[in-house]
N, C-alpha and C positions, 0 to 999 in steps of 0.2 A: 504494500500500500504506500503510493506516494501524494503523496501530497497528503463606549460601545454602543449598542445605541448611543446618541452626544448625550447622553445627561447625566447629570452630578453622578457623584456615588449613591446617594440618599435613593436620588428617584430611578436608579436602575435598580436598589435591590426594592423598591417599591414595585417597580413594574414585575420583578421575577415574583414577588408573593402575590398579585393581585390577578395579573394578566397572563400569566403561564403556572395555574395550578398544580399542571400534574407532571409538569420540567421540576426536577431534582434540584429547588432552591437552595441557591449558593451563594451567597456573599462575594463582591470581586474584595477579596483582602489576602489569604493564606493559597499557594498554590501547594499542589502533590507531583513530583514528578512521576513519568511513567514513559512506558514506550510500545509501539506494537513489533509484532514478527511474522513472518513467513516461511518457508521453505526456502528461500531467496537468503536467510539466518541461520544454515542448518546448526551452527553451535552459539548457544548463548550463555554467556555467563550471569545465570539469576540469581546465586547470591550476591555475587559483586555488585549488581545490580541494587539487589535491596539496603545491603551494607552503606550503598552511596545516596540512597533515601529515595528511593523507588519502590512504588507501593503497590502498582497497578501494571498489567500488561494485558493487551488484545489481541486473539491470535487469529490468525487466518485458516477456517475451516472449512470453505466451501465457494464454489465460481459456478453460476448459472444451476445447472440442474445435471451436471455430468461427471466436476471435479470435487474432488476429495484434497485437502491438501495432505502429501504425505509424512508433513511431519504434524500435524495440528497433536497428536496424543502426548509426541516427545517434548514437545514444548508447553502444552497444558500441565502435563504433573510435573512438568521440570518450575514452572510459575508457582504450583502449589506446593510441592513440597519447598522451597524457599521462604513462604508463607506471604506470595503476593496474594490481590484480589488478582482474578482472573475475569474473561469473558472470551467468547470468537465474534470472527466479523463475516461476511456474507460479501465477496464480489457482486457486482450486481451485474446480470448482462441483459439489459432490459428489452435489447431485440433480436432476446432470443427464446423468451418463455414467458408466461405470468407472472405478475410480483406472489400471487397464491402460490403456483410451482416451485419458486424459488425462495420462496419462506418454508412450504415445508419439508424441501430438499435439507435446506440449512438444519433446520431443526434435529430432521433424522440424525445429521450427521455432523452432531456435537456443538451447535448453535443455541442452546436451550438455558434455561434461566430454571434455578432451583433457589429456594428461600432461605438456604444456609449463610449466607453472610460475604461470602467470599467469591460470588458469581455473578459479575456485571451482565446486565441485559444484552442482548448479541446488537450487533453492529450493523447498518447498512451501507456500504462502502459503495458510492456511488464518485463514478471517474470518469473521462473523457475515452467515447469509443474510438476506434481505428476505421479507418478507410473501409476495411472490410466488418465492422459491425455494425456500420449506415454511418459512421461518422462521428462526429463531438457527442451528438445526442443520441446515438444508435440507430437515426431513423425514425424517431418519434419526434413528435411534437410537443409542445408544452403542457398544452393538456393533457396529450396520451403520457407525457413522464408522470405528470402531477396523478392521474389516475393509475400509474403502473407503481409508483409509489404507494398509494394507497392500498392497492392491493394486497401488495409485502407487508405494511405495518401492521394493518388491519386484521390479515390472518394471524403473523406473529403474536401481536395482541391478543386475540380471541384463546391462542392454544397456550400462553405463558402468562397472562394477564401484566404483561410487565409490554411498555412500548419501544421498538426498539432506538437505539442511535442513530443516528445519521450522521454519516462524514460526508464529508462536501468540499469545494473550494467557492468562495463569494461567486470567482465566475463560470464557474458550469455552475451551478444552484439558478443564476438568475439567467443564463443562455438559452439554460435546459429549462429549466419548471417557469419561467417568466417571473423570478424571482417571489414564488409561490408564498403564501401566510400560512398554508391549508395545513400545519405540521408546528407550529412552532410553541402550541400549549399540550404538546403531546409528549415526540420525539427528542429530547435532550440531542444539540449539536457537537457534532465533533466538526473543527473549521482547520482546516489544513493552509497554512502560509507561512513559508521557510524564509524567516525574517528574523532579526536580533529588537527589531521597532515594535513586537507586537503583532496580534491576530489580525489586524485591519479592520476592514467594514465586516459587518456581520448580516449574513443574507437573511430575508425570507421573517422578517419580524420577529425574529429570536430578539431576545433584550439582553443577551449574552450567549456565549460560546459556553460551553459543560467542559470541553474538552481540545485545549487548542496545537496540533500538530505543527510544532514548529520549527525542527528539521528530520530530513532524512539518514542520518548521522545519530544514532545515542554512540555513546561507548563501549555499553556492555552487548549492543545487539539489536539492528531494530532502527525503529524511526523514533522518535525523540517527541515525548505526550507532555501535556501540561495541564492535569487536572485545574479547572480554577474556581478553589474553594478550599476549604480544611482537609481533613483526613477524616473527620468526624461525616461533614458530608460527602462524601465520596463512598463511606460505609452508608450511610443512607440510599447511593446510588444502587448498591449492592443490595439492600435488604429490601427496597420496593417500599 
């Protein structure tokens, strides 16, 4: 995987408790660091990881409705027995199946959300497609992403009661879904921009990022995560 609102402090964590209920309200004050992986990481160092204050990783379990990743297991218990929180993410290849097919592919296969404390909600990893996937948007249109989206969250939702993540970049979010609202009191964001200045603009009426990706570079392995909020909230992320 590669890759605030302007107002005060006050009135942004005003808007995160008022206008985005059921987004895993955060305060912008205390970060967590973290990171994701792939098979792209086949060795990762997760104690070194956590020893350096890393408390969170997301792993890569699933692309469209065919792949498996093959290390997603070695890297899941290699995250848990170090004693991070975990979760998986879900490529998205949206023209090539349902967002329902491809939520419950995901699921099958290790995408899933249990109420033990230490399993973040799965991920929906959504990127710019290739020439041969129809392009930036896969071949959909804004609508058809904003409803191929919905599709995904909606079933994930119905079968874990938990909603999932969304990663994104500001510009494919508003290329692609015409810079969509339809998500942003549901889906907690993950915002991807490899910058030292900060996540940037934040798309799609989020009043903040959950989770802001901001290089493809960690240390110990991985892309380099920036919880933004306590550890306490971040455990809340975890417990639903």
């Amino acid at each position: 995987m590669k890759l605030t609102s302007a107002f005060a402090l006050a009135a942004l964590c005003q808007a995160a408790a008022l206008a985005a209920p059921h987004v895993d309200q955060i305060e912008k004050r205390d970060t967590v660091k973290g990171f994701d992986i792939s098979h792209y990481q086949p060795t990762v160092n997760y104690q070194g990881a956590y020893n350096s204050g890393a408390r969170f990783v997301i792993v890569k379990a699933t692309e469209g409705t065919t792949y498996t990743d093959p290390t997603f297991s070695q890297h899941y218990n290699g995250a848990t027995s170090a004693g991070l929180l975990r979760g998986g993410y879900h490529f998205a290849r949206p023209g090539s199946s349902s967002g329902a097919a491809q939520a419950t592919y995901f699921l099958a296969h290790g995408g899933g959300w249990s109420g033990d404390g230490r399993t973040l909600p799965g991920m929906l990893d959504l990127e710019y497609g290739t020439a041969s996937q129809g392009g930036t948007c896969h071949g959909l249109s804004a609508s058809g992403m904003v409803s191929w989206i919905t599709d995904f969250v909606n079933t994930y939702q119905s079968k874990t009661s938990r909603w999932p993540m969304i990663y994104t970049t500001n510009d494919w979010w508003v290329t692609c879904t015409g810079n969509s609202k339809a998500f942003n009191t549901k889906s907690p964001l993950v915002l991807a921009r490899y910058s030292t200045a900060g996540p940037g603009a934040v798309p799609g009426g989020w009043p903040f990022q959950t989770i802001w990706q901001n290089s493809d570079a960690y240390a110990y392995g991985g892309d380099s995560d920036i919880f933004n909020g306590a550890l306490t909230n971040l455990k809340k992320l975890a417990t639903g």
